[in-house]
C-alpha positions, -999 to +999 in steps of 0.1 A: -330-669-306-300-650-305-283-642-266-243-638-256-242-650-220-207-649-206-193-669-189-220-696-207-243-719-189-228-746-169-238-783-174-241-789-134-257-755-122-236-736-092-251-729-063-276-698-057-294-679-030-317-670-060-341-689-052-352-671-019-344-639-031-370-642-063-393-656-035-383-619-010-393-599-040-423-616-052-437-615-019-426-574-008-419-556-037-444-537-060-439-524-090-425-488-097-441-460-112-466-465-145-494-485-153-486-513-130-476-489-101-483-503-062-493-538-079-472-569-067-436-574-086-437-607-108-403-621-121-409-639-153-387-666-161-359-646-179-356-624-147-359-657-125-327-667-138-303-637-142-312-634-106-299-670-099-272-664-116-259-625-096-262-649-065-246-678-072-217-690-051-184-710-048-198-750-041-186-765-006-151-773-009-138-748-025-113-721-010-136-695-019-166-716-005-202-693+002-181-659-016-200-648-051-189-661-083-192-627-100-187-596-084-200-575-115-234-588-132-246-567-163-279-578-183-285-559-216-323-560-229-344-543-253-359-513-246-394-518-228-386-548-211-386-533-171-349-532-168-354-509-141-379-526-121-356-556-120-326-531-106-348-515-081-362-550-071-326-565-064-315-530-050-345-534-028-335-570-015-300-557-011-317-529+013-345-553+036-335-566+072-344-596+057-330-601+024-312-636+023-284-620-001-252-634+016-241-667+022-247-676+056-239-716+058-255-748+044-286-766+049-290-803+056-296-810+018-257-790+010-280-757-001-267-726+005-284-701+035-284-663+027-287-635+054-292-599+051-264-574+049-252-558+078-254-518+078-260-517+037-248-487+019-265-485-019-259-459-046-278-457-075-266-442-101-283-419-125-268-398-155-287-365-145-306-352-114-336-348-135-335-388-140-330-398-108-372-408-099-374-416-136-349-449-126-342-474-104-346-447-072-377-438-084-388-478-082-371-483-050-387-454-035-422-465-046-414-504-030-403-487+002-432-465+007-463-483-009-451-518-006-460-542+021-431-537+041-434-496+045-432-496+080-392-507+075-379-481+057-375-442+063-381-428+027-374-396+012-363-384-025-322-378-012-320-411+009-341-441+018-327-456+057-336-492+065-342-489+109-332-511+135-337-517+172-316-490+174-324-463+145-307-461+113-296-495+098-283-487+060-293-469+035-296-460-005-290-434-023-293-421-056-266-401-070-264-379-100-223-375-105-193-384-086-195-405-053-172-386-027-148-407-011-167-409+018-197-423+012-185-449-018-162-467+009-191-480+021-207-493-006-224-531-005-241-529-034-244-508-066-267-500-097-264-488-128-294-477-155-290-476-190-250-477-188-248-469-227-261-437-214-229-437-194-197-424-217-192-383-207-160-381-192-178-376-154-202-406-161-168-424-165-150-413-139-184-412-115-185-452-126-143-457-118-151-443-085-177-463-076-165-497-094-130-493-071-147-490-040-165-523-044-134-541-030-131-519+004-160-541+024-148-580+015-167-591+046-197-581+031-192-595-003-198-562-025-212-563-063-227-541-089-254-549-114-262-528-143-283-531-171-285-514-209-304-517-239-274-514-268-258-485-272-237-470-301-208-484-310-178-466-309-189-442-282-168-460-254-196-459-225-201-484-200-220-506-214-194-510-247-167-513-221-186-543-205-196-559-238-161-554-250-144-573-219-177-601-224-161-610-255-127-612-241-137-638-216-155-657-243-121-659-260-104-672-229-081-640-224-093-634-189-084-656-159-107-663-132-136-636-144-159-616-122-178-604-147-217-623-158-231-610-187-262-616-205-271-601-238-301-606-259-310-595-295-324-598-328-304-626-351-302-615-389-324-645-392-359-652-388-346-689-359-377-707-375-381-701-409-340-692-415-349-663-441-334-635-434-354-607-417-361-579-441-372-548-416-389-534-445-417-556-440-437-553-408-441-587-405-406-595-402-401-564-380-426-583-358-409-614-355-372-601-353-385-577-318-405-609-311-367-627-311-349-593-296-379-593-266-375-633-251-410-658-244-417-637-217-416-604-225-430-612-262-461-626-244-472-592-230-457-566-250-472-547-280-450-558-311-473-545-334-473-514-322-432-515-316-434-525-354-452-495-365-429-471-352-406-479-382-435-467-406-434-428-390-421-396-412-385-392-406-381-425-386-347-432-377-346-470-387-309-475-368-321-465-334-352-480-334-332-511-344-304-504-312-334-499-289-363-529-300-337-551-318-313-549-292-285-547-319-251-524-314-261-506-344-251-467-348-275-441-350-286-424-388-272-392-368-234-407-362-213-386-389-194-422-395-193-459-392-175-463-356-176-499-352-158-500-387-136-475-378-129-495-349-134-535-356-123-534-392-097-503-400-078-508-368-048-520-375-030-520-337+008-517-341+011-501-375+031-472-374+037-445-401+080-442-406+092-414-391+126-397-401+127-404-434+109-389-452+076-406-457+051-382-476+022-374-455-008-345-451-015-332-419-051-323-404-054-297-376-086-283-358-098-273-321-098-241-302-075-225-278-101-226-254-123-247-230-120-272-263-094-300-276-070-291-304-062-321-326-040-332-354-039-362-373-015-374-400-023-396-427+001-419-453-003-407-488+007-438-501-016-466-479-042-444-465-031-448-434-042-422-400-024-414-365-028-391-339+000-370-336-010-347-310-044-340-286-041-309-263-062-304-238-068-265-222-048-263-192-062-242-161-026-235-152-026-217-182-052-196-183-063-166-205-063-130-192-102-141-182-098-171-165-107-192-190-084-223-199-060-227-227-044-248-242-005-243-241+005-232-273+043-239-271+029-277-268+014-273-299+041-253-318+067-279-309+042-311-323+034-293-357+074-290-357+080-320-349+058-336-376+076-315-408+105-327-394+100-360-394+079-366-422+078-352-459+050-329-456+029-326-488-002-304-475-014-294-442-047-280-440-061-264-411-086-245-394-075-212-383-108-205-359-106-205-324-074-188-315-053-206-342-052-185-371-022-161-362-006-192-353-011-205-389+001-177-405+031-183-388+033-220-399+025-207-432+054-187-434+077-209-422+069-237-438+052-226-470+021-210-480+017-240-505+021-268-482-003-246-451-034-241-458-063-227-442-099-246-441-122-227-421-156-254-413-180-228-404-205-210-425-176-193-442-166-228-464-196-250-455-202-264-489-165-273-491-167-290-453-198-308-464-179-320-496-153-332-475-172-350-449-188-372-471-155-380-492-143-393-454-176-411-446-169-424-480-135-435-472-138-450-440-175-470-455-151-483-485-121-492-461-096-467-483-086-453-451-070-472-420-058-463-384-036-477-356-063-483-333-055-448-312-087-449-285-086-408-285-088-409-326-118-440-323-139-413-294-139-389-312-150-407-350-177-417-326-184-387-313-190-369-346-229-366-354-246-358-387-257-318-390-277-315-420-272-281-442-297-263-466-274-272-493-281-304-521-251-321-539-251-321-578-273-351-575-300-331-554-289-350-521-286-335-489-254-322-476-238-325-448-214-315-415-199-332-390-206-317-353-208-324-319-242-336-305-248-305-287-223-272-284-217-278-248-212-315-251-182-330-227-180-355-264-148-340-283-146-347-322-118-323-328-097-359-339-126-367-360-122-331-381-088-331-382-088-368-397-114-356-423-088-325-433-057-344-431-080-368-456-090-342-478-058-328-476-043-362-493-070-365-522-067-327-530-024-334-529-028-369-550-052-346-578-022-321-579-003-347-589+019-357-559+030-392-565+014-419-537+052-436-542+071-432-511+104-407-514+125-437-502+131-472-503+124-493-468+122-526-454+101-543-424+132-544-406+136-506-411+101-500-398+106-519-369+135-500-361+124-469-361 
């Protein structure tokens, strides 16, 4: 059985007010809306134990004695395994007059005594308004109104209010964007729902916000829990953040962690047998979401059925695998391999010479406005990429409409700046969007032979298509490499698959790289401009530019420079 539990399992458990808190929600909570809706909540043993280990605290003598150990708990399970019951039960807890879920002393036997939390204050955050009954609210909500302990709580779909003796005595919320300042200084506790969900630029910052203000009530001990099923890699959101910093405390490059996470999945391996699992086969699919799902869950859920989903027309094995298998695979719709791009082509540090004139192709792409501009340069001779400029529109500059725009000058003065520091063979670019009287101009002053234009709409989509799948092809074979630039890693990510009604030589489907959706906050103008500064370099190397550097330099030089 394959799990990554950070920090691991400790010989001599810690202390815990679990145990009463399993016993709270066993006892007054219900499940959530769906088949089991109004009947009593049931922890299995899985859920049993990531509770007792969100509320365990420092032993007796220590200076931090009764505080939490963690102050951030994230779980990551398959899809299907009631990830949001279990936040909406612990939210719920968090909420009750009665909740033992902060250390209150020691019994006679050296236990440790919970108590509820005075005047709680819980957001629950949701990626859209539309979702916000659909989780953990929508749970908490149904405990609060159909559950034993009804008569407590003052429910409605904005807020849910815990009375007192004298009225109002906390409250949860859910919330669908940014927490104003207001309200998230008074935060106790905090959920979040599917946090590989979580990676638009507002999700981000809504989950900065929130995450900051945890440290503003230390009398109250404040925490978050979220959960996930795997996300794609390479996206950046939450839940890659968490698993990222995981793995950093595994390694022992974090002192004193606040973090406990708990990951389960699919091995490669059937853990009995030891042959590898072939999904082709439903009875190793079986077996590998029997792994990915835990004793527990296995016992009552349909894997069969689960199975059978990778048998439908136009099934997309990868994110049935992410979502049942619990793997951080990509998508069949990501344009390119992110977690290659990211894990194995990254090399942090390295640094393409400047000012002296090391041959290079440029790739450049965006839009004036509302959207990102991007260019990218790439080593002729090892292949490899950099980020030489991302501009974002600017509202202070806007165009005779309102609309923002990205400040051209900027722009003008980084495309300078890179043919005069490098030898630059070919630059192709893509003149839509407000650029193309811009590259005529770069044209003519540096050459119509070294600018060129590559429009990747309809206009030159066979052409785009061609030179998507050479740059798939490089990144899958490792010909190209990158200095580990996070902006250049979102926006590979970003890039999704947009099938044409056009067939290669070989009858196979072409295809474009493009955003997820047009409006999308997910920016891939870095990802085009890689693939054209790419194509730019195999297109310069078939003319017969040499991949020889123009000059002669040492490590020392590099370093230098």
């Amino acid at each position: 059985m394959t799990t990554f539990i950070v920090p691991s399992f400790d010989e001599e458990p810690w202390p815990s007010l679990g145990g009463p808190i399993c016993d709270l929600i066993e006892e007054r909570a219900v499940f959530g809306p769906g088949s089991l809706k109004g009947e009593p909540a049931r922890l299995d043993d899985e859920k049993r134990a990531a509770i007792w280990k969100a509320y365990e605290v420092y032993p007796r003598g220590h200076e931090l004695a009764g505080r939490r150990r963690f102050r951030r708990v994230r779980i990551s399970w398959r899809k299907g395994t009631a990830k949001t019951e279990f936040g909406g039960w612990v939210a719920f807890v968090e909420l009750h007059s009665e909740g033992p879920v902060r250390f209150d002393g020691w019994d006679a036997d050296g236990n440790p005594v919970g108590r509820p939390v005075r005047d709680p204050y819980i957001p629950l955050l949701a990626t859209t308004q539309e979702q916000v009954m659909e989780l953990a609210y929508g749970v908490l909500y149904t405990v609060c109104t159909e559950g034993p302990d009804a008569d407590l709580f003052d429910s409605s779909l904005e807020r849910i209010i815990r009375l007192g003796e004298r009225g109002a005595d906390g409250k949860a919320v859910p919330l669908a964007g940014s927490p104003n300042a207001r309200d998230g200084a008074r935060t106790t506790f905090q959920y979040y729902d599917e946090t590989h969900r979580l990676n638009s630029p507002t999700a981000l910052s809504a989950y900065e916000a929130m995450e900051a203000n945890l440290p503003k009530r230390p009398l109250d001990d404040p925490w978050s829990l979220g959960t996930t099923t795997a996300g794609e890699p390479g996206k950046g959101s939450v839940a890659e953040k968490d698993k990222d910093e995981a793995e950093l405390i595994s390694k022992g490059e974090v002192d004193e962690p606040e973090l406990f996470y708990f990951h389960r999945e699919a091995g490669t391996h059937d853990p009995t047998t030891g042959k590898e699992y072939d999904l082709s086969v439903m009875a190793d699919r079986i077996e590998a979401i029997r792994e990915a799902s835990g004793p527990s869950v296995a016992a009552w859920s349909d894997l069969r059925g689960i199975a059978k989903q990778w048998d439908r027309p136009r099934a997309d094995p990868r994110y049935l695998e992410r979502t049942w298998l619990n793997r951080w695979t990509q998508a069949e719709a990501q344009a390119f391999d992110a977690r290659r791009w990211k894990d194995e082509l990254a090399k942090v540090g390295a640094t393409i010479p400047r000012r002296v004139r090391r041959k290079v192709t440029l790739g450049f792409d965006g839009s004036r406005w509302k959207d990102t501009t991007g260019l990218v340069v790439t080593d002729i001779e090892t292949g490899l990429q950099q980020k030489f400029g991302l501009w974002v529109p600017d509202y202070a500059d806007e165009s005779p409409d309102g609309t923002p725009e990205v400040r051209v000058h900027e722009v003008n003065e980084g495309v300078d700046e890179a043919f005069k520091v490098f030898d630059v063979v070919r630059m192709y670019l893509d003149p839509a969007q407000g650029w193309d009287e811009q590259g005529a101009t770069w044209a003519g002053k540096y050459g119509p032979k070294k600018v060129l234009f590559f429009y990747t709409d309809s206009r030159n989509l066979r052409r785009t298509a061609e030179m998507c799948r050479s740059y798939a092809g490089a990144i899958k074979a490792g010909e190209v490499t990158n200095d580990g630039d996070e902006d250049l890693a979102s926006h590979i990510a970003n890039a999704q698959k947009r099938e044409i009604k056009m067939v290669d030589d070989e009858g196979q489907p072409l295809w474009v790289m493009s955003k997820e959706r047009h409006d999308s906050l997910n920016k891939i103008d870095l990802a085009m401009a890689g693939g054209l500064s790419w194509q730019a370099r195999l297109d310069a190397i078939a003319s017969g530019v040499s991949t020889a550097s123009s000059y002669f330099y040492t490590a020392s030089t590099t370093r230098r420079r």
